[in-house]
mmCIF file of the N, C-alpha and C atoms, coordinates in Angstrom:
data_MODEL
# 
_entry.id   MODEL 
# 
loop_
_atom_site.group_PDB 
_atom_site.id 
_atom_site.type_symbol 
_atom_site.label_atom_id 
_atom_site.label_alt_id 
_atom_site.label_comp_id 
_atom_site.label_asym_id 
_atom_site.label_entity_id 
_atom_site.label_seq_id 
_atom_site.pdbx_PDB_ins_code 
_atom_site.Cartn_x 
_atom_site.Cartn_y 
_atom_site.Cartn_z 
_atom_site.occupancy 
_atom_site.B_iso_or_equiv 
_atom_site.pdbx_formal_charge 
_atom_site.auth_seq_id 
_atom_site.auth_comp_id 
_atom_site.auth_asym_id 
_atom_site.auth_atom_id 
_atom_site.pdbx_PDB_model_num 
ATOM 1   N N  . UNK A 1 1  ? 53.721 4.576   16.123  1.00 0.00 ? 1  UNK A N  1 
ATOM 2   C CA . UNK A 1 1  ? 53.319 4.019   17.394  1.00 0.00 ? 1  UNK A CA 1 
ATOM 3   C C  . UNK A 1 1  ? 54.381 4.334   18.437  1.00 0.00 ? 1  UNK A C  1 
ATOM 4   N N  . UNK A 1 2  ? 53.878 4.821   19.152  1.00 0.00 ? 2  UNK A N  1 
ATOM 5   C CA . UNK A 1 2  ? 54.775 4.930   20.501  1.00 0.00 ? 2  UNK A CA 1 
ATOM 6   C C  . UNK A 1 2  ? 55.819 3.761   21.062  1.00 0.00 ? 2  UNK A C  1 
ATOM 7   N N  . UNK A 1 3  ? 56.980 4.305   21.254  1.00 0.00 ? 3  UNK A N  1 
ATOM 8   C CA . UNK A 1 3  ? 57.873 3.054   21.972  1.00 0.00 ? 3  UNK A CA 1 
ATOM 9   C C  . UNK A 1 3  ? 56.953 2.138   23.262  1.00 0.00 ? 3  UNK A C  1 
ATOM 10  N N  . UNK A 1 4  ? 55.922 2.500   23.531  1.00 0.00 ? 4  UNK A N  1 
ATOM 11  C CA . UNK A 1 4  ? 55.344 2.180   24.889  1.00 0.00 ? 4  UNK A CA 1 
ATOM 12  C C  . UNK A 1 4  ? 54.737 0.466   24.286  1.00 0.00 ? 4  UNK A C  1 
ATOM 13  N N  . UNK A 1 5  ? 54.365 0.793   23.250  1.00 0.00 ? 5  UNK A N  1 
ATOM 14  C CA . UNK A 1 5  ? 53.499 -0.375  23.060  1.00 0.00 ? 5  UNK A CA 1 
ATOM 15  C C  . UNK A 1 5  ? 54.394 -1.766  22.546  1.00 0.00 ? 5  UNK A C  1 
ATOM 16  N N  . UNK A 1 6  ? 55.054 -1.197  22.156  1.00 0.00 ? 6  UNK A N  1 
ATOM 17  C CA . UNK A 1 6  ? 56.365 -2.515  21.631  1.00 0.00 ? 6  UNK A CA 1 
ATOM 18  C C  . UNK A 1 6  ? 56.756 -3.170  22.876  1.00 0.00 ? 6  UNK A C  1 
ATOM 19  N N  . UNK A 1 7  ? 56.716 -2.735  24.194  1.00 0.00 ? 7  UNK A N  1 
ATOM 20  C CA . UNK A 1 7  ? 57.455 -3.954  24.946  1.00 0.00 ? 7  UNK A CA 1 
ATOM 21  C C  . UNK A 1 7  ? 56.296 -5.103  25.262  1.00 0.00 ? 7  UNK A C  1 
ATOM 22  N N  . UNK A 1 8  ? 55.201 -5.149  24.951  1.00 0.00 ? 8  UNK A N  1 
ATOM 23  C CA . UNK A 1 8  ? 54.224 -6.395  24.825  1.00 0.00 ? 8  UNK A CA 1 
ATOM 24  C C  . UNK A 1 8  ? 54.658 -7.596  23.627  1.00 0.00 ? 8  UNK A C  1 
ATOM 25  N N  . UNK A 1 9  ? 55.046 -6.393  22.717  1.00 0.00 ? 9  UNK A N  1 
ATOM 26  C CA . UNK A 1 9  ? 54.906 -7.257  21.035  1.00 0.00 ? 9  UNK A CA 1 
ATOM 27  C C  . UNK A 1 9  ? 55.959 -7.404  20.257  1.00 0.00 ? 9  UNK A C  1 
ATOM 28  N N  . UNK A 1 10 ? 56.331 -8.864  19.699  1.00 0.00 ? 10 UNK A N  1 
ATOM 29  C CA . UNK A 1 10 ? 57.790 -9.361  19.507  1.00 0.00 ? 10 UNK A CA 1 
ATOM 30  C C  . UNK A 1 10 ? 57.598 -9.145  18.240  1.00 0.00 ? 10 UNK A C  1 
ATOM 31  N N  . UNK A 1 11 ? 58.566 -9.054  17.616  1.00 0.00 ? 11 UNK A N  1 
ATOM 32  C CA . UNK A 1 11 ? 59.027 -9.484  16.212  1.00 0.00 ? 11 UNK A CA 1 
ATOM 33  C C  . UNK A 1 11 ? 59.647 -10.658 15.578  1.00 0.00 ? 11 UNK A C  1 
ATOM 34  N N  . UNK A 1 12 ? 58.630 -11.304 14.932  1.00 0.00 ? 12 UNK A N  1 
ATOM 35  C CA . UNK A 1 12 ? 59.443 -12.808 14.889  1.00 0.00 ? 12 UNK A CA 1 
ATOM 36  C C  . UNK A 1 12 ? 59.642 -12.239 13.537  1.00 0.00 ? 12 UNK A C  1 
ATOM 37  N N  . UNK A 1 13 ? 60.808 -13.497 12.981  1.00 0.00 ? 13 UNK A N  1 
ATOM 38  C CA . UNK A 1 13 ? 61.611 -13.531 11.726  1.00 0.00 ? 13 UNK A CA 1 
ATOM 39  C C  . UNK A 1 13 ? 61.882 -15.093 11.057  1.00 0.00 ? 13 UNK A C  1 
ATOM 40  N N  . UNK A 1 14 ? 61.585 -15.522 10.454  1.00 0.00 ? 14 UNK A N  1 
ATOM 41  C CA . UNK A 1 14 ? 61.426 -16.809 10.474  1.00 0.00 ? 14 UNK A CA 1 
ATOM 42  C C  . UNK A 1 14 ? 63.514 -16.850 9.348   1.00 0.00 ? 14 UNK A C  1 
ATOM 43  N N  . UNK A 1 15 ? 64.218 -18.188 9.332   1.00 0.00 ? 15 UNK A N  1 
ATOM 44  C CA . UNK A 1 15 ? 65.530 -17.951 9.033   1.00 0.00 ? 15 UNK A CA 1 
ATOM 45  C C  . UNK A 1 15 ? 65.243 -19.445 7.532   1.00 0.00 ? 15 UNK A C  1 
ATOM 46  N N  . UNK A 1 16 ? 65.429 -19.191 6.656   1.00 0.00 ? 16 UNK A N  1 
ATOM 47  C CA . UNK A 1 16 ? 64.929 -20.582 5.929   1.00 0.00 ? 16 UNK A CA 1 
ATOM 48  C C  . UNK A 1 16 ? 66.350 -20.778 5.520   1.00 0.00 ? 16 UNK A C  1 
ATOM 49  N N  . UNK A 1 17 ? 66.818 -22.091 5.250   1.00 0.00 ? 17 UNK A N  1 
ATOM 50  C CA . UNK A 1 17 ? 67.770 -22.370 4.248   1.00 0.00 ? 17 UNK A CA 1 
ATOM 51  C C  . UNK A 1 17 ? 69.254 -22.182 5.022   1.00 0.00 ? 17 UNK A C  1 
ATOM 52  N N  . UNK A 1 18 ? 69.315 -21.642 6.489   1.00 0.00 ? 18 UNK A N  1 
ATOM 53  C CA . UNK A 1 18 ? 70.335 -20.761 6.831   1.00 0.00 ? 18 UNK A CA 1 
ATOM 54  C C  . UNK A 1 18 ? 70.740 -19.530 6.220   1.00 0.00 ? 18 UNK A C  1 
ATOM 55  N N  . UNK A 1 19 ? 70.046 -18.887 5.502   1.00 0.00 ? 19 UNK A N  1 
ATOM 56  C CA . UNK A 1 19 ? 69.809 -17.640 5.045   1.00 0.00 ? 19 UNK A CA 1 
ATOM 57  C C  . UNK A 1 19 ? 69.635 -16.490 5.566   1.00 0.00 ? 19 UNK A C  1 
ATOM 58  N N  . UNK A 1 20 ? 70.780 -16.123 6.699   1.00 0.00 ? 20 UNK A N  1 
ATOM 59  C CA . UNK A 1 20 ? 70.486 -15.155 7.696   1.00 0.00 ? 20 UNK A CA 1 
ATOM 60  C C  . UNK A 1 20 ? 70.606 -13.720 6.974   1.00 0.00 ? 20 UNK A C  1 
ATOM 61  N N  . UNK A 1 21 ? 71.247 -13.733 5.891   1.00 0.00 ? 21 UNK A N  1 
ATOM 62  C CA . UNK A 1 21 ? 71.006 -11.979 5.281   1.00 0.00 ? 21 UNK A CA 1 
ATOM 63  C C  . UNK A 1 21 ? 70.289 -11.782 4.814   1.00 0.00 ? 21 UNK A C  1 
ATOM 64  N N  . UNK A 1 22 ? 68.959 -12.572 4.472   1.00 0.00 ? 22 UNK A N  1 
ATOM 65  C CA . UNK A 1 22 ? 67.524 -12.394 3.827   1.00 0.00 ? 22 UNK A CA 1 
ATOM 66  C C  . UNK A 1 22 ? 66.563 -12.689 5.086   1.00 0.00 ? 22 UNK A C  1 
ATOM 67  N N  . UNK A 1 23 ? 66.939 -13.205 6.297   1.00 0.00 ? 23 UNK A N  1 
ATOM 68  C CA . UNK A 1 23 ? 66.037 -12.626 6.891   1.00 0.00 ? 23 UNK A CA 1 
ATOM 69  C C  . UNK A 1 23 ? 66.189 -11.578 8.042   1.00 0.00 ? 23 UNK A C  1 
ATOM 70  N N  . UNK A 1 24 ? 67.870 -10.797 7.766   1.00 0.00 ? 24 UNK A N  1 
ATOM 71  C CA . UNK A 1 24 ? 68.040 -9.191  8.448   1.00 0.00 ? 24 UNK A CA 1 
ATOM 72  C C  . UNK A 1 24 ? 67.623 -8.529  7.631   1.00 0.00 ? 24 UNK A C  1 
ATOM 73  N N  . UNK A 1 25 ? 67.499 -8.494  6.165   1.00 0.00 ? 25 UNK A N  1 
ATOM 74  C CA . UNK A 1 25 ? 66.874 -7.913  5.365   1.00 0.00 ? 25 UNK A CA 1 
ATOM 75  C C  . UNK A 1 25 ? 65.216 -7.628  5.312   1.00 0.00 ? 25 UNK A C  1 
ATOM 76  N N  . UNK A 1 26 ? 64.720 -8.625  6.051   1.00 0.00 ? 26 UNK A N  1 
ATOM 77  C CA . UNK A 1 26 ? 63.133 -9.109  5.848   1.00 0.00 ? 26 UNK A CA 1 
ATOM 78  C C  . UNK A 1 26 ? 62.818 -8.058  7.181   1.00 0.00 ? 26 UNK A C  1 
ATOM 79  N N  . UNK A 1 27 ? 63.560 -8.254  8.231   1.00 0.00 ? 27 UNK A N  1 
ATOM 80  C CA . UNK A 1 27 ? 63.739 -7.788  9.760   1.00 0.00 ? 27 UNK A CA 1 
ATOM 81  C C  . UNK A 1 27 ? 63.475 -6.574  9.727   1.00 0.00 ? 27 UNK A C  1 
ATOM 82  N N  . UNK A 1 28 ? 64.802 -5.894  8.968   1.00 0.00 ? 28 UNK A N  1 
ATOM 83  C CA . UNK A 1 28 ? 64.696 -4.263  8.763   1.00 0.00 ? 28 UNK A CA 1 
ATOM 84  C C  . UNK A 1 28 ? 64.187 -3.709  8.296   1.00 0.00 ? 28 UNK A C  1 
ATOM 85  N N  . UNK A 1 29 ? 63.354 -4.347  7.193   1.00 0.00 ? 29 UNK A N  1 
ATOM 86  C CA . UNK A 1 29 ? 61.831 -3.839  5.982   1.00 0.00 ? 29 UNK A CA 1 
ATOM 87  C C  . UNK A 1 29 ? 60.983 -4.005  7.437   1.00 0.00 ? 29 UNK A C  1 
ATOM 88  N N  . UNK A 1 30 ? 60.571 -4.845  8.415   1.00 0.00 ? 30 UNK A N  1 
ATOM 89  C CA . UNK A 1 30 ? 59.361 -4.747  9.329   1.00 0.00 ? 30 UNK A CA 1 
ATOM 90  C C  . UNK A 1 30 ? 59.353 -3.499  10.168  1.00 0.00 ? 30 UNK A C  1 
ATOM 91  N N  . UNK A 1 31 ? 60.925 -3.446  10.436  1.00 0.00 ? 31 UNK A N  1 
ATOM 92  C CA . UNK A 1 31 ? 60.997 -2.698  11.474  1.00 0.00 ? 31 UNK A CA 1 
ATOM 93  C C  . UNK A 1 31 ? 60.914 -1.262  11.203  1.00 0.00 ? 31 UNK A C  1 
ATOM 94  N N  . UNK A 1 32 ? 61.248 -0.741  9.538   1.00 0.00 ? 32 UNK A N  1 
ATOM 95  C CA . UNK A 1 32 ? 60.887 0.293   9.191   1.00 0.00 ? 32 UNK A CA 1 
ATOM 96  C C  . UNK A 1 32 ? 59.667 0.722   9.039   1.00 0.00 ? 32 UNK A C  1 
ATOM 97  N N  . UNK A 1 33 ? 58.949 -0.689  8.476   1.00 0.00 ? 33 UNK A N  1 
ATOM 98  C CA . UNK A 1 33 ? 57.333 -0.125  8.734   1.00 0.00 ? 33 UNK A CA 1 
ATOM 99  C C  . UNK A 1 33 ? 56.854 0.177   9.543   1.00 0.00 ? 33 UNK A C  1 
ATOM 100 N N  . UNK A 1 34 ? 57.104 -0.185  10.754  1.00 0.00 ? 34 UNK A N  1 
ATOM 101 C CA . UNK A 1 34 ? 56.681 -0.012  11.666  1.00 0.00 ? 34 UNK A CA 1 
ATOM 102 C C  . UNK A 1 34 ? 57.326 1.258   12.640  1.00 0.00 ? 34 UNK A C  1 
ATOM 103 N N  . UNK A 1 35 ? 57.806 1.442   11.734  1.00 0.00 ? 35 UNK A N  1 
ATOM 104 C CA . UNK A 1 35 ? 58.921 2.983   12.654  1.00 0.00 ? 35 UNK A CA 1 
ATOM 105 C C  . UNK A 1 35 ? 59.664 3.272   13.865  1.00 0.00 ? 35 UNK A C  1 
ATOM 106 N N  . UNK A 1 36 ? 59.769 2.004   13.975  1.00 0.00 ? 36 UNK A N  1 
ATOM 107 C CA . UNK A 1 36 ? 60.967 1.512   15.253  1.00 0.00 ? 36 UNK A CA 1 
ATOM 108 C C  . UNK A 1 36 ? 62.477 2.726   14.975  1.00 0.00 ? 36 UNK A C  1 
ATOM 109 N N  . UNK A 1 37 ? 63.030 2.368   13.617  1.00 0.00 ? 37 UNK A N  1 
ATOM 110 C CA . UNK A 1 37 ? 64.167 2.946   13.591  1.00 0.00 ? 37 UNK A CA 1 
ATOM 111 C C  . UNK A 1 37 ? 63.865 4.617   13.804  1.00 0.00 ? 37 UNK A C  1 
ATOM 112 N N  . UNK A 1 38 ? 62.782 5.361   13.445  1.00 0.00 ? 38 UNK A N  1 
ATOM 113 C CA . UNK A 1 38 ? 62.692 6.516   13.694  1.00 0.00 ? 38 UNK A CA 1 
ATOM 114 C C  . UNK A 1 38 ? 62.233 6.813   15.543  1.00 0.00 ? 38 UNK A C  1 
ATOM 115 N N  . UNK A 1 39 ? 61.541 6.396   15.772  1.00 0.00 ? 39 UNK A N  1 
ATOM 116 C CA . UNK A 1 39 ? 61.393 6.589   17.380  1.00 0.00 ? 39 UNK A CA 1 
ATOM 117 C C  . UNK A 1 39 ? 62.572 5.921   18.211  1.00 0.00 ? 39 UNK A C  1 
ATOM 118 N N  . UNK A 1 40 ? 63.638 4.764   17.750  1.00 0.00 ? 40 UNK A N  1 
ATOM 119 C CA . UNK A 1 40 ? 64.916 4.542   18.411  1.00 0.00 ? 40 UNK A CA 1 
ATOM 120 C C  . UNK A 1 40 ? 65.723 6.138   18.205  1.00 0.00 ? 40 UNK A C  1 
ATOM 121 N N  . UNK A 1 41 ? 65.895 6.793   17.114  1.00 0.00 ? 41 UNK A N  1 
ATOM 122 C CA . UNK A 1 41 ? 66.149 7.751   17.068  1.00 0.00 ? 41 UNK A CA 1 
ATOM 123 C C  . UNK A 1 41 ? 65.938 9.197   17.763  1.00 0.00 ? 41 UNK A C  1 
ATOM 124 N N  . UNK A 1 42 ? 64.572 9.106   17.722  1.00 0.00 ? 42 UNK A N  1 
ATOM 125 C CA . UNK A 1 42 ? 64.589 9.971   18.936  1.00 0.00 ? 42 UNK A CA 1 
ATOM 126 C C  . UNK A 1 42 ? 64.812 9.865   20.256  1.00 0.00 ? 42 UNK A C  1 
ATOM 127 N N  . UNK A 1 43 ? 64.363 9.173   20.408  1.00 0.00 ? 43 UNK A N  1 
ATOM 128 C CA . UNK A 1 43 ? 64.868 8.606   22.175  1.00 0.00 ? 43 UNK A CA 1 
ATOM 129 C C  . UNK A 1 43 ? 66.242 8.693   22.267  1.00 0.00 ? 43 UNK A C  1 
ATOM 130 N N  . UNK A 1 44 ? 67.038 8.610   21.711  1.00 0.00 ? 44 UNK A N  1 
ATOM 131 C CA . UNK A 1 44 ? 68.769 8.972   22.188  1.00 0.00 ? 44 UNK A CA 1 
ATOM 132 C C  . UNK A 1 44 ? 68.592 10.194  22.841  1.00 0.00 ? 44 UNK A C  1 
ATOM 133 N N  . UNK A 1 45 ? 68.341 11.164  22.495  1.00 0.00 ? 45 UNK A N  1 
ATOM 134 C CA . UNK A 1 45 ? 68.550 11.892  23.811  1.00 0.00 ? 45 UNK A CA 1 
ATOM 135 C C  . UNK A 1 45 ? 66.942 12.709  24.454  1.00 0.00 ? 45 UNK A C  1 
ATOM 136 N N  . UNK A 1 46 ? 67.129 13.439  25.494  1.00 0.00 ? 46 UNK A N  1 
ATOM 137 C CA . UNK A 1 46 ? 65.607 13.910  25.792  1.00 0.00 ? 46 UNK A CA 1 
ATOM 138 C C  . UNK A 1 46 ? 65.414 14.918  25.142  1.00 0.00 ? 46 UNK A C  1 
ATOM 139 N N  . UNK A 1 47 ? 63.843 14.772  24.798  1.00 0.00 ? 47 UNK A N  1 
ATOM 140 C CA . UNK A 1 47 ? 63.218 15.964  24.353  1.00 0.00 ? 47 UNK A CA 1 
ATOM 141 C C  . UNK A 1 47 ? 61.929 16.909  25.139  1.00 0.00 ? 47 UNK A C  1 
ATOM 142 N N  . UNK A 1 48 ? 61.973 17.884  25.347  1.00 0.00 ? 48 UNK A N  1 
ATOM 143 C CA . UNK A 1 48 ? 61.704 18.950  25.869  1.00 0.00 ? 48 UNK A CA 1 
ATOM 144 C C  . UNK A 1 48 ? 60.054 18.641  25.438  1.00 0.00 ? 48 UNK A C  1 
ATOM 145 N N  . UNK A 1 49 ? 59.121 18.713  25.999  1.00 0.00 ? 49 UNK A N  1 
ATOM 146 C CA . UNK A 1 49 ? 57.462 18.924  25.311  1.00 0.00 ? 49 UNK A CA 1 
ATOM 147 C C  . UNK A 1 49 ? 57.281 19.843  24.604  1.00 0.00 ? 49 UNK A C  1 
ATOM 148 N N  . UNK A 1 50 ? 57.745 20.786  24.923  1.00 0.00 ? 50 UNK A N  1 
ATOM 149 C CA . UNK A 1 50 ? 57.452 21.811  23.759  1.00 0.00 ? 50 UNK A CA 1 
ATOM 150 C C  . UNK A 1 50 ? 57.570 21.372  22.094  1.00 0.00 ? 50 UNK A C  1 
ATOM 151 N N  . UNK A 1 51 ? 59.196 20.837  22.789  1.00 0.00 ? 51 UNK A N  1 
ATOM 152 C CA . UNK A 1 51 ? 59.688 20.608  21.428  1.00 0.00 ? 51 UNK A CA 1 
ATOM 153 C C  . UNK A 1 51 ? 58.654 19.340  20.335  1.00 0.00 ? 51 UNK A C  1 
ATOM 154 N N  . UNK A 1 52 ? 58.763 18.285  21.300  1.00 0.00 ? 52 UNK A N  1 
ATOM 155 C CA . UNK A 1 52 ? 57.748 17.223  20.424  1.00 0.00 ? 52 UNK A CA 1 
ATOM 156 C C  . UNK A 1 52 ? 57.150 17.778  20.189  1.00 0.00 ? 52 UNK A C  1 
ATOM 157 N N  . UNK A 1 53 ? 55.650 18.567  20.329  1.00 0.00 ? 53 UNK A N  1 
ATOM 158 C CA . UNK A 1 53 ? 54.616 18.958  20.256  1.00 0.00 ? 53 UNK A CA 1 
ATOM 159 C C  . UNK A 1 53 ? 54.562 19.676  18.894  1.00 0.00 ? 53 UNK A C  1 
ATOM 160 N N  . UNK A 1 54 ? 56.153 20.487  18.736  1.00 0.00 ? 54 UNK A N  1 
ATOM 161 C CA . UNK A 1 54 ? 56.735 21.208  17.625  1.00 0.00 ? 54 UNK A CA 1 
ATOM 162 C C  . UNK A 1 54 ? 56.667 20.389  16.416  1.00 0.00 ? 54 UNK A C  1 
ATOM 163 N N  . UNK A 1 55 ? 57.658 19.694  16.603  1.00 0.00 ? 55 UNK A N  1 
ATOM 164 C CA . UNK A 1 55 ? 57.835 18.475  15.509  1.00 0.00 ? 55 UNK A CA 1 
ATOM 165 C C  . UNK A 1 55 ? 56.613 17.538  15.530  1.00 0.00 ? 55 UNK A C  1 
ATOM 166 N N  . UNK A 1 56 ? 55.876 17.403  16.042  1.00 0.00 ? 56 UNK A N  1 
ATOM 167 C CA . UNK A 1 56 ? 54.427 16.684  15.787  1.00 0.00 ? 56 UNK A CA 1 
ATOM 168 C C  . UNK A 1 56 ? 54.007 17.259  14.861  1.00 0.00 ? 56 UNK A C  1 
ATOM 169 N N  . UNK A 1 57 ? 53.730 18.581  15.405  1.00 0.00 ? 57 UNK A N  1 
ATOM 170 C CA . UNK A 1 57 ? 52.817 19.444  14.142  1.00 0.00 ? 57 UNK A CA 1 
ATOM 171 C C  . UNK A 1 57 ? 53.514 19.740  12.973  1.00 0.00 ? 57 UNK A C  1 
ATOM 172 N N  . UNK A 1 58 ? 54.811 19.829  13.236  1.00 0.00 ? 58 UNK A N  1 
ATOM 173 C CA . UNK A 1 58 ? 55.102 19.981  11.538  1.00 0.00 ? 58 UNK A CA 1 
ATOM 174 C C  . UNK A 1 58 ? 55.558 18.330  10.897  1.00 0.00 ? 58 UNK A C  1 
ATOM 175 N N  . UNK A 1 59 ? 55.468 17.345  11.217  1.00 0.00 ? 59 UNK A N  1 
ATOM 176 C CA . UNK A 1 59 ? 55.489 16.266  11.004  1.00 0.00 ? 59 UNK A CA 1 
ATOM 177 C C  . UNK A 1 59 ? 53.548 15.987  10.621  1.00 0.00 ? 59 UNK A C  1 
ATOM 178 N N  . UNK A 1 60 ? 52.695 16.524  11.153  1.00 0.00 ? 60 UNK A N  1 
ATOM 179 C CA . UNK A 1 60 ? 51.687 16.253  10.708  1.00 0.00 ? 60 UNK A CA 1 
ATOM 180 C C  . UNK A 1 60 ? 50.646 17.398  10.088  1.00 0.00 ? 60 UNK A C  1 
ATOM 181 N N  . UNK A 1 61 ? 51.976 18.321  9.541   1.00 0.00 ? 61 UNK A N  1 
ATOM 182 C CA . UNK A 1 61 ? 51.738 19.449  8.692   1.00 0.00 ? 61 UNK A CA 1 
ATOM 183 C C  . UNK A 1 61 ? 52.321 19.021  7.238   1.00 0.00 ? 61 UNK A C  1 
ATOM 184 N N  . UNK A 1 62 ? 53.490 18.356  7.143   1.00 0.00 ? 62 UNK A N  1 
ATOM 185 C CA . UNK A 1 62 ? 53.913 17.751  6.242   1.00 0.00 ? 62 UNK A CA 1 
ATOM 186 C C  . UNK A 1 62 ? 53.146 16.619  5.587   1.00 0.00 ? 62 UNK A C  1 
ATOM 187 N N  . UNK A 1 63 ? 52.357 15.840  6.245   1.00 0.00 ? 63 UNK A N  1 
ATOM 188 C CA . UNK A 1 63 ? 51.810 14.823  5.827   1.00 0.00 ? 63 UNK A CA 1 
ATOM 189 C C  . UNK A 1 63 ? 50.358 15.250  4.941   1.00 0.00 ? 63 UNK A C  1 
ATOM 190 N N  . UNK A 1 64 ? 49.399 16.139  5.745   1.00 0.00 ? 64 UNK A N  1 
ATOM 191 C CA . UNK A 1 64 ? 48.475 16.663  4.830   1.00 0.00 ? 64 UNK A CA 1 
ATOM 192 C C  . UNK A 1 64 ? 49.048 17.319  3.928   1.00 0.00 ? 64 UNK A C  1 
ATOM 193 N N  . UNK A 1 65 ? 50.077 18.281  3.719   1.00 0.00 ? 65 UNK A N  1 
ATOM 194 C CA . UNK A 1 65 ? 50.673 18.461  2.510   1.00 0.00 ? 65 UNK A CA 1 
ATOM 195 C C  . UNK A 1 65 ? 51.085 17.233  1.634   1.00 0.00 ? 65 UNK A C  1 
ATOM 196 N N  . UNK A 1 66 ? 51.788 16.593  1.757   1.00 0.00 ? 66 UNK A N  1 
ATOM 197 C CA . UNK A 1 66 ? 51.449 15.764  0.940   1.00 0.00 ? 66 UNK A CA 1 
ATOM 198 C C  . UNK A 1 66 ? 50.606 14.758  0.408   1.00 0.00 ? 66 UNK A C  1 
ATOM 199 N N  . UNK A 1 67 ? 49.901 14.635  1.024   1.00 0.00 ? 67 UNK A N  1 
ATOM 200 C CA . UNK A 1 67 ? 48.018 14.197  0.762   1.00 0.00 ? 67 UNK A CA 1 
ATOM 201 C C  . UNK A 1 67 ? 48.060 14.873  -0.373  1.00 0.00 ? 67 UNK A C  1 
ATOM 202 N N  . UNK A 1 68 ? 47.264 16.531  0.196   1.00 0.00 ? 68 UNK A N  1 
ATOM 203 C CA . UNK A 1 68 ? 46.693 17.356  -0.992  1.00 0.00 ? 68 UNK A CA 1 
ATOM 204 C C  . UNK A 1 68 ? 47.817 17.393  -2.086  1.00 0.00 ? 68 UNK A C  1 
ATOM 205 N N  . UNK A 1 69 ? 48.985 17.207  -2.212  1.00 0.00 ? 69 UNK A N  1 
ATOM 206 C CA . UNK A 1 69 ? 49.637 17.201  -2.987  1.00 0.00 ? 69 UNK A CA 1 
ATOM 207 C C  . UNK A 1 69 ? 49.319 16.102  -4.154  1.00 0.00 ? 69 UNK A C  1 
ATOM 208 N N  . UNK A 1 70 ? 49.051 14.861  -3.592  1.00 0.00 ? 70 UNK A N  1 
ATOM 209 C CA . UNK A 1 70 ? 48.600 13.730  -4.586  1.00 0.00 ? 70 UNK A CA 1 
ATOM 210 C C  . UNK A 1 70 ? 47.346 14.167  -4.763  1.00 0.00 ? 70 UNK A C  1 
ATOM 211 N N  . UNK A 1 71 ? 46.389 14.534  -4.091  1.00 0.00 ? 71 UNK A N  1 
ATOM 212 C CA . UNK A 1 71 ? 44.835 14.668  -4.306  1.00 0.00 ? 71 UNK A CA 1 
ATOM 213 C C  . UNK A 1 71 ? 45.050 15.704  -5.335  1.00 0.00 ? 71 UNK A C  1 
ATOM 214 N N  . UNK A 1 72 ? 45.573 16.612  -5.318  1.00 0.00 ? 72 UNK A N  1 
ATOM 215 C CA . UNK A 1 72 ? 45.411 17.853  -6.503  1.00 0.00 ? 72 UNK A CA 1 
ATOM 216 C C  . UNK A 1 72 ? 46.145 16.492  -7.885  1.00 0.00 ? 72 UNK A C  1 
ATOM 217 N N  . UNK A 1 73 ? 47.123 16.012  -7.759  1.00 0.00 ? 73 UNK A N  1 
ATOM 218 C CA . UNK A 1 73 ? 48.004 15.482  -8.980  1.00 0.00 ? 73 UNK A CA 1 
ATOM 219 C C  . UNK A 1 73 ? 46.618 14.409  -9.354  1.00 0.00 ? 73 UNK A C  1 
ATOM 220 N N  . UNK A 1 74 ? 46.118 13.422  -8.371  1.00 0.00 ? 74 UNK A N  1 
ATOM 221 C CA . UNK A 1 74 ? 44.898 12.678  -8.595  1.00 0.00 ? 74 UNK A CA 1 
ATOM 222 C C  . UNK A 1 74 ? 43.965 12.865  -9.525  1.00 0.00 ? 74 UNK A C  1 
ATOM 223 N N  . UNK A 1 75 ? 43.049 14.004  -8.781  1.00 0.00 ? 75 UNK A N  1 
ATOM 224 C CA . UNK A 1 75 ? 41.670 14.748  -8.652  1.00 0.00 ? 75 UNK A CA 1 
ATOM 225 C C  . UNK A 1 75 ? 41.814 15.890  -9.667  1.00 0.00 ? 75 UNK A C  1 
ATOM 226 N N  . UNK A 1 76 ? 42.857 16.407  -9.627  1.00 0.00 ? 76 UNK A N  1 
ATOM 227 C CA . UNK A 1 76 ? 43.138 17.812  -10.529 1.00 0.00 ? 76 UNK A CA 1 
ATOM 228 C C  . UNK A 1 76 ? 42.010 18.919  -9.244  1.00 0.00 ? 76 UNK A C  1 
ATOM 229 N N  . UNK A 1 77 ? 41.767 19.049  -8.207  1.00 0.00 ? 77 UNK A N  1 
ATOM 230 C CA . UNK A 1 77 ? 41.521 20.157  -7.415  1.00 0.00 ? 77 UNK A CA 1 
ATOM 231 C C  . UNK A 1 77 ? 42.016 20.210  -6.106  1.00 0.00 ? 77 UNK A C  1 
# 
């Protein structure tokens, strides 16, 4: 998801027990799912359109490869 849509939508973390390293732990499992830490990453510096457009496609050249990769290990075709 695009950095665009996150400034609407918070991340809550609930803290039980005073147990604050189980819930930075809980924090950073959300935030990876959600791929915050990889798009904070890119945004450090600018990127050129070309270039995204580049890394899109082989970012979503990689992914059907590994699809068919399980579908062949799956399916056997």
């Amino acid at each position: 998801m695009p950095y665009k849509m996150y400034k609407g939508l918070k991340m809550y973390v609930s803290v039980r027990d005073n147990n604050v390293d189980q819930a930075l732990r809980v924090l950073k499992k959300k935030m990876q799912r959600e791929g915050m830490f990889r798009e904070m990453k890119n945004r450090r510096a600018y990127e050129k359109p070309s270039e995204r457009r580049a890394r899109e496609m082989a970012e979503s050249t990689r992914r059907v490869r590994k699809l068919m990769r399980k579908r062949l290990e799956r399916e056997g075709y």
